[in-house]
C-alpha positions in Angstrom: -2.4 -25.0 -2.0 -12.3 -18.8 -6.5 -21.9 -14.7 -7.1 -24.2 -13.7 -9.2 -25.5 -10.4 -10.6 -28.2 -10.1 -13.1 -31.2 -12.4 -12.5 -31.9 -12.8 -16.2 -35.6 -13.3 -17.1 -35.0 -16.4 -19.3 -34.2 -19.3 -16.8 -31.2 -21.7 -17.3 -33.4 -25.4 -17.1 -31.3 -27.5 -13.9 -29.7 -30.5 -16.2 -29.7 -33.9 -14.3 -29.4 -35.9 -17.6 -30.7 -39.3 -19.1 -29.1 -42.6 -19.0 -27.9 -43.3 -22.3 -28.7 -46.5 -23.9 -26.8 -49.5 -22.6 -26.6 -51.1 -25.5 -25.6 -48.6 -27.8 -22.5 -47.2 -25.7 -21.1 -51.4 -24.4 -18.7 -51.5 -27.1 -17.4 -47.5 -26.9 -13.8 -47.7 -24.7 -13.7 -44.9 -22.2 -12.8 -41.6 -24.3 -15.3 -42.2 -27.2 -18.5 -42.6 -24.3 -17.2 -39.4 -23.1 -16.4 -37.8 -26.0 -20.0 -39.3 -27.7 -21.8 -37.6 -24.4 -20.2 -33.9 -24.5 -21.0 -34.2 -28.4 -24.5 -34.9 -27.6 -25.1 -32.6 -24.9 -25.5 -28.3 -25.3 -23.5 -26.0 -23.8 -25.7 -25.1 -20.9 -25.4 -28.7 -19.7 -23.0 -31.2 -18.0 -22.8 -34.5 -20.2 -23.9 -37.7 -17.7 -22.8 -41.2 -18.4 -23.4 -44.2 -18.1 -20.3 -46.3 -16.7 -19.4 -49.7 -15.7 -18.1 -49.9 -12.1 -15.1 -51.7 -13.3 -14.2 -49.5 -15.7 -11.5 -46.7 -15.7 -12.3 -43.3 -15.8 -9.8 -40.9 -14.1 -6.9 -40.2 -16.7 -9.2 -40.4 -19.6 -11.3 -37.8 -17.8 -8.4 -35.4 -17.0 -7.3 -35.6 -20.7 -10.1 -34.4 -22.1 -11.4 -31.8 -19.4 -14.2 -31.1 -19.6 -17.0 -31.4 -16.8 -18.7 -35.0 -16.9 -21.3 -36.8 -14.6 -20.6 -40.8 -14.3 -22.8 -43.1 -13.1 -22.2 -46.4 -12.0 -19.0 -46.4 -11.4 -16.9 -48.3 -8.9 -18.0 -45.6 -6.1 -21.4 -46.7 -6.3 -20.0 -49.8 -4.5 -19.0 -48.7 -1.6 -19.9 -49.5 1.8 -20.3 -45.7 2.3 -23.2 -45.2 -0.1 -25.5 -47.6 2.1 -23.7 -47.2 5.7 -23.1 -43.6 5.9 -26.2 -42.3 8.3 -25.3 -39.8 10.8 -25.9 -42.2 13.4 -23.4 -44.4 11.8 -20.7 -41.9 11.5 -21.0 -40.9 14.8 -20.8 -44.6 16.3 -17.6 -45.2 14.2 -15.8 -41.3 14.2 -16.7 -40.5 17.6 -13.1 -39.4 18.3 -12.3 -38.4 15.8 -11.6 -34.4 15.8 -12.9 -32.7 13.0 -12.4 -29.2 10.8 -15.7 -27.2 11.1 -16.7 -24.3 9.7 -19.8 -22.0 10.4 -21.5 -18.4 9.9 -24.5 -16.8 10.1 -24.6 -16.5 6.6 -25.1 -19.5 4.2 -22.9 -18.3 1.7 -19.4 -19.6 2.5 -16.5 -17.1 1.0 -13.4 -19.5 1.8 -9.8 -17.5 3.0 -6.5 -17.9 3.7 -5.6 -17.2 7.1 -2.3 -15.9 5.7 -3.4 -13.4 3.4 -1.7 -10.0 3.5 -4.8 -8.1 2.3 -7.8 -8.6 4.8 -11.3 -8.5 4.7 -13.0 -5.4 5.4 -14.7 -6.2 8.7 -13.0 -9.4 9.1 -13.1 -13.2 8.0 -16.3 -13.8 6.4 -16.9 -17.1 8.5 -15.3 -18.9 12.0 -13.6 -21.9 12.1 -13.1 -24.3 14.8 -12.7 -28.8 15.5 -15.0 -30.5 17.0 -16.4 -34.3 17.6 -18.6 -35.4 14.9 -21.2 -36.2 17.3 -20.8 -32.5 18.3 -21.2 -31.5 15.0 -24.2 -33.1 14.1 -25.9 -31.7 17.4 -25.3 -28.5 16.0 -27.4 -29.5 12.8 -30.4 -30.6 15.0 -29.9 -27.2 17.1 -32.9 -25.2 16.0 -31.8 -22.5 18.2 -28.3 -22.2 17.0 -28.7 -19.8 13.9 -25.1 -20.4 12.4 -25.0 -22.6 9.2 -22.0 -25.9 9.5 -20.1 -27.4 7.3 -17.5 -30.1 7.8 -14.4 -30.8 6.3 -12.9 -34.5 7.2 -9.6 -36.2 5.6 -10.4 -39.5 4.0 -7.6 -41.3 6.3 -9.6 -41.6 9.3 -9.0 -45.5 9.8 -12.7 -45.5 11.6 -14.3 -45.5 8.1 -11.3 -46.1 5.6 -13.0 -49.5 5.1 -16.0 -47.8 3.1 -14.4 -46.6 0.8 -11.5 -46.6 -1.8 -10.3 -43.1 -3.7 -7.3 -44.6 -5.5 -9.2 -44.7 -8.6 -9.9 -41.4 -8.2 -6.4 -40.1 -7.8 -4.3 -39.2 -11.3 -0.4 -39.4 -11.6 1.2 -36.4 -10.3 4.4 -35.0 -8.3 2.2 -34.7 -5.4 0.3 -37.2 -3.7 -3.5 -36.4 -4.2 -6.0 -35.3 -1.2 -9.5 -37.0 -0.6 -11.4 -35.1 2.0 -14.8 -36.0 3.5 -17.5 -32.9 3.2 -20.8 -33.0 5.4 -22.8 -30.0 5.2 -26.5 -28.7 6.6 -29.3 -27.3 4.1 -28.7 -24.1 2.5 -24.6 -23.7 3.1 -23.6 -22.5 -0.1 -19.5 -22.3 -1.0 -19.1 -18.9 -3.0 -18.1 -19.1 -6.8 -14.6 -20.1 -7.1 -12.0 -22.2 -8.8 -9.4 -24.7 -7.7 -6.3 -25.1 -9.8 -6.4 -29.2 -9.1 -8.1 -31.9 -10.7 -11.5 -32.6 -8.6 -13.5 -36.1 -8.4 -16.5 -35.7 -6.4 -18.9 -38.3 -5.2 -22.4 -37.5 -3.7 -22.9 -40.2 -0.9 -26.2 -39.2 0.9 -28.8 -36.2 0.0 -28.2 -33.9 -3.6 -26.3 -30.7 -4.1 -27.0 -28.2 -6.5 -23.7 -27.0 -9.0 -23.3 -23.8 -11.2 -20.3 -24.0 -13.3 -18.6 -21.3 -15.4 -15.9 -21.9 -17.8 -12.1 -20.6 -17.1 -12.4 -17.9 -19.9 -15.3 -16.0 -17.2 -13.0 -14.8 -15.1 -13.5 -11.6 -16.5 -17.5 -11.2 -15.5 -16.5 -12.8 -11.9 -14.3 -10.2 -10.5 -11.5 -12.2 -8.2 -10.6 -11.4 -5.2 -7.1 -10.2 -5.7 -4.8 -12.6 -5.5 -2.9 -11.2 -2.6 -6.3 -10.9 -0.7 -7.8 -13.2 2.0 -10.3 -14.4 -0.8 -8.1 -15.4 -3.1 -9.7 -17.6 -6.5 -13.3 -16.7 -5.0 -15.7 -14.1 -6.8 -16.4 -11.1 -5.5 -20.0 -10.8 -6.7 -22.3 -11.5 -4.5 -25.5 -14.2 -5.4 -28.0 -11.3 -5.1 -26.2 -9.4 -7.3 -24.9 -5.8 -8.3 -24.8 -4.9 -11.5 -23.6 -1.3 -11.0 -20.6 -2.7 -8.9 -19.7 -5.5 -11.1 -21.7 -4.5 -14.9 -19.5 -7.6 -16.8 -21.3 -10.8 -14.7 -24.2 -10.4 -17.4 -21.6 -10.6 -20.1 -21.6 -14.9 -18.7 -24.7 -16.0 -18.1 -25.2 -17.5 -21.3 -21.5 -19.5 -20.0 -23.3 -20.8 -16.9 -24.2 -24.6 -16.6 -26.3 -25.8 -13.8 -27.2 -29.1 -12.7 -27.7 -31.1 -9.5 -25.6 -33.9 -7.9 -27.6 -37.1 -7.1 -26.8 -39.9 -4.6 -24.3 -41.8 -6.8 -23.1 -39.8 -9.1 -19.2 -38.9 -9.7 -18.8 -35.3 -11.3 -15.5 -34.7 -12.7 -14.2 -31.3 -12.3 -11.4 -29.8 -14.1 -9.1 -27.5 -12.8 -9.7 -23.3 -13.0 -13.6 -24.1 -13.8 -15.6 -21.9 -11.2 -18.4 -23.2 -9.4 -20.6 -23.0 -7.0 -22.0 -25.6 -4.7 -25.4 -25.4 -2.7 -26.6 -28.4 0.4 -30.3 -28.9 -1.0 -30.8 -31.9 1.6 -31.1 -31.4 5.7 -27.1 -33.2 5.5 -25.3 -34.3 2.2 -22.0 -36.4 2.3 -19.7 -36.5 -0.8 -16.3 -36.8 -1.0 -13.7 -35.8 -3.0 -10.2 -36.5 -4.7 -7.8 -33.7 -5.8 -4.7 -33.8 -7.5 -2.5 -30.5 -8.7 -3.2 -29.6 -12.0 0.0 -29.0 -14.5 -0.7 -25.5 -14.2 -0.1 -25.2 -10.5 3.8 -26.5 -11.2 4.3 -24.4 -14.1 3.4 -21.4 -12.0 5.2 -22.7 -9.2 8.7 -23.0 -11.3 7.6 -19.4 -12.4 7.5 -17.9 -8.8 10.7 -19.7 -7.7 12.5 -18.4 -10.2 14.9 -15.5 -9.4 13.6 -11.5 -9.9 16.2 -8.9 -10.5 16.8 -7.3 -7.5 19.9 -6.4 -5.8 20.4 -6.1 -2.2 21.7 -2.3 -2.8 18.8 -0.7 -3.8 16.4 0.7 -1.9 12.0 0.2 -2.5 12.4 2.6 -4.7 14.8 0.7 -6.8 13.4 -2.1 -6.2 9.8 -0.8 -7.9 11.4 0.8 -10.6 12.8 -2.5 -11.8 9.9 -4.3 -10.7 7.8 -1.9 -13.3 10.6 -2.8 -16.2 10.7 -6.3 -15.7 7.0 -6.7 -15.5 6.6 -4.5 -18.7 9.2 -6.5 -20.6 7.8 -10.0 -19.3 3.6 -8.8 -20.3 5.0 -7.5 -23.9 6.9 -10.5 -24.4 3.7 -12.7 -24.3 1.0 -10.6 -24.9 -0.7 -8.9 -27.8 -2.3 -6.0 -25.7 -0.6 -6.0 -22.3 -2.0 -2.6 -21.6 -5.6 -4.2 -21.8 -4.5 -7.0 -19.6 -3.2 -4.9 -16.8 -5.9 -2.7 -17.1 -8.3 -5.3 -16.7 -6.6 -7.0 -14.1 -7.3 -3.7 -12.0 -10.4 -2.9 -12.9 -11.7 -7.1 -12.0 -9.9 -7.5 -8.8 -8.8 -4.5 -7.2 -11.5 -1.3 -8.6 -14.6 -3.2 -6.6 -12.8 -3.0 -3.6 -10.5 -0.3 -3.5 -11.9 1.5 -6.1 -9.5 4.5 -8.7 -8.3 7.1 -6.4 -5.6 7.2 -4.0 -5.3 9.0 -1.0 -1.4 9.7 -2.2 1.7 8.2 -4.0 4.0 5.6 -1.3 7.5 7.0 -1.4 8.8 3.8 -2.7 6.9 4.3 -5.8 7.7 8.1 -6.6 10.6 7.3 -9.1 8.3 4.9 -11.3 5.5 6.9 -11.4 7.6 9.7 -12.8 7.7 9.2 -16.6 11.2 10.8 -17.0 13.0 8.9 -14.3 11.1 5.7 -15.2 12.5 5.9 -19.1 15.7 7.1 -17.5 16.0 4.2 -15.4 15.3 1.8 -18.3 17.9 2.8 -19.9 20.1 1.6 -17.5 18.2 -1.1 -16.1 17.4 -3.0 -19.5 20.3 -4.9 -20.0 20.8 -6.2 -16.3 17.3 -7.4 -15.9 16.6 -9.3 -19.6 18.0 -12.0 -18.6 15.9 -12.4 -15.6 13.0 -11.7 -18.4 14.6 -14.4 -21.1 14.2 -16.9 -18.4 10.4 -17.1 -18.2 9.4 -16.0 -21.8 9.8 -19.5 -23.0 7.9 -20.7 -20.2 5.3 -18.8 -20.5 4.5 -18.7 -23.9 4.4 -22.7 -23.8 2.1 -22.5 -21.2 -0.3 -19.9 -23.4 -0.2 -22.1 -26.3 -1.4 -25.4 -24.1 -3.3 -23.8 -21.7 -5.0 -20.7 -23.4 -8.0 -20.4 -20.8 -6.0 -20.5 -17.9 -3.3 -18.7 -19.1 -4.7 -14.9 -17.8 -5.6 -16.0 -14.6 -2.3 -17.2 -13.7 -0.7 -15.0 -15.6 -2.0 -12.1 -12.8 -1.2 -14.2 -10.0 2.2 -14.1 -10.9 2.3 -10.0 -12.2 0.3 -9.7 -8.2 2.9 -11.5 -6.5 5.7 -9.7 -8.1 4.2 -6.6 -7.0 4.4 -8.2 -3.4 8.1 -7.0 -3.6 7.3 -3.6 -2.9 4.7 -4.4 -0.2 1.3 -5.9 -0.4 0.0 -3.0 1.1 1.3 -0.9 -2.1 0.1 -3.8 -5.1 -3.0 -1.5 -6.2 -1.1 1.7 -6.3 2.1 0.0 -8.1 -0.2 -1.9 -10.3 -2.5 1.9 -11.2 0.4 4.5 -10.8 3.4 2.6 -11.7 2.9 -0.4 -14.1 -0.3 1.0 -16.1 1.3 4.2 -17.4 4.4 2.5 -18.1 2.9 -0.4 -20.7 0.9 2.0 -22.2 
């Protein structure tokens, strides 16, 4: 502005495709190559074609969304793909200051600095700027243990000339980001999603992708969406099935392939992956631009919650209970389940079922008598609040289906921030379960 369990015994083969016949595809426009390659390819793989570098790519790409490898395309043009050596970028960035991240441990878990519920032990991995040429010491450091990763915005005039993202950029009512990503062997970003449209290029070396559709949220168990981790999973790549039983539920969802030097990957918004460095250093960059999604959900939080400046927390979760409940039965067919799952994937693994005792400012919702009591009263001034986003939402079900839950909890999370973040699990469990039932 989102790990892996069960190691199952039959292996998922790594796609890296085949290059379709040249002369079989010349006279297909745009849509019908990519349409003819996801028809021709199996769920477990990523369809790869073939392109023409002058051709156009990103729009027709978005449309569709599904997740393509091009080849040939304009990118494989640039100046970067034959220029872009470590010595060279350090002759031409050397003053450049640069966003670096590193840990002990390969595996990346990306977090918001800003977010109100914290990892236990603290943030999973440092961050710090540095020099390129700094950076890339720290790669040839074989006493340093950490693991590096860079993260570089594409409008460093040093190399701007190598390169050209426009094409890679869609329409949108924000202006897209390109970032330049160098990273050592074995740094590994955690299973996540991005709600953005994502064009990748590999530049030097190969990195290794495992996908998962939108609709596995539920075997990936997010981070809560209050929580430091927010959109990652909290399952780690060894696995634990005891902790988190559904992840076998989507292995047969999980596509893997690897990224050669070249190659464009399209990306569309909510799928999760993960992305693995195979190569001593890998340069790709990238182009993202919000998907629809983000400004639908960003209308939705902007919009005004009945609350009155009167009341006190109690109040305030009391109404916060009724206008969730009204909102969840108004576009769900079993809002119980979803609010029941939404505890048991994101906050259960963490928090687990118990609580120590009931916050104050939820003892009138989690009475059952004062709770119907107060509806009673509190229907009729908070519908219209609830009329407000019904239509919204229900639009955005009907075009986005697979995206629609996990949104749909980051908006039910942050209106539970009203009564504290530090209260969202018990509000969610004591107050806002019993009361949809």
């Amino acid at each position: 502005m989102v790990a892996l369990i069960v190691i199952l015994a039959i292996a998922i083969p790594i796609y890296v495709g085949t290059r379709p016949d040249p002369t079989k595809i010349s006279n297909l426009n745009p849509r019908q190559r990519i349409i003819r390659a996801i028809n021709e390819s199996d769920s477990n793989t990523v369809p790869v074609v073939q392109w023409d570098p002058d051709l156009p790519f990103a729009q027709t790409a978005a449309k569709i969304r599904h997740p393509i490898v091009l080849r040939n395309t304009y990118a494989t043009k640039w100046k970067a793909m034959k220029k872009w050596s470590p010595k060279y970028l350090q002759e031409r960035m050397k003053d450049d200051s640069c966003t670096v991240f590193y840990s002990n441990d390969p595996i990346f878990i990306y977090h918001e600095t800003e977010g109100t519920l914290k990892f236990e032990g603290g943030a999973p991995y440092h961050r710090t700027s540095m020099t390129i040429s700094q950076f890339f010491n720290k790669l040839q450091d074989s006493n340093d243990p950490a693991y590096y990763y860079l993260i570089h915005p594409t409008t460093s005039p040093s190399i701007s000339a190598d390169f050209n993202t426009t094409l890679m950029e869609l329409p949108s009512q924000d202006k897209s980001e390109s970032n330049i990503w160098i990273g050592e062997k074995g740094v590994t970003a955690q299973t996540h999603f991005d709600a953005q449209h994502n064009f990748y290029v590999q530049i030097k070396g190969r990195k290794k992708w495992t996908l998962f559709p939108p609709s596995s949220w539920k075997g990936l168990y997010l981070y809560p969406f209050l929580h430091q981790g927010d959109r990652q999973s909290q399952v780690p790549i060894e696995g634990n099935p005891e902790k988190f039983p559904r992840y076998s539920e989507v292995q047969d969802k999980k596509i893997e392939l690897i990224l050669e030097e070249g190659d464009m990957l399209y990306l569309p918004p909510f799928w999760f992956h993960r992305v693995e460095t195979l190569d001593h250093v890998t340069v790709s960059i990238n182009t993202w631009t919000n998907a629809e999604e983000y400004y639908i959900l960003t209308r939705a939080f902007s919009s005004h919650i009945p609350l009155d400046e009167s009341w006190d927390q109690e109040d305030n979760a009391i109404a916060m209970t009724l206008f969730l409940k009204f909102i969840l039965k108004g576009v769900l067919d079993n809002p119980a389940k979803f609010v029941r799952e939404l505890i048991e994937n994101r906050y259960t693994p963490i928090y687990g079922r118990n609580f120590d005792g009931i916050p104050l400012a939820l003892n009138t919702c989690t009475n059952p008598e004062e709770r119907n009591a107060a509806e009673n009263v509190l229907k009729e001034p908070i519908w219209p609040f609830v009329e407000n986003l019904l239509e919204p939402f229900r639009t955005f079900k009907l075009k986005y289906p697979d995206t629609f839950e996990i949104c749909l909890m980051n908006y039910v999370e942050t209106i539970a921030r009203v009564i504290g973040a530090e209260n969202s699990h018990a509000f969610l469990s004591l107050c806002l379960e019993p009361a949809i039932q």
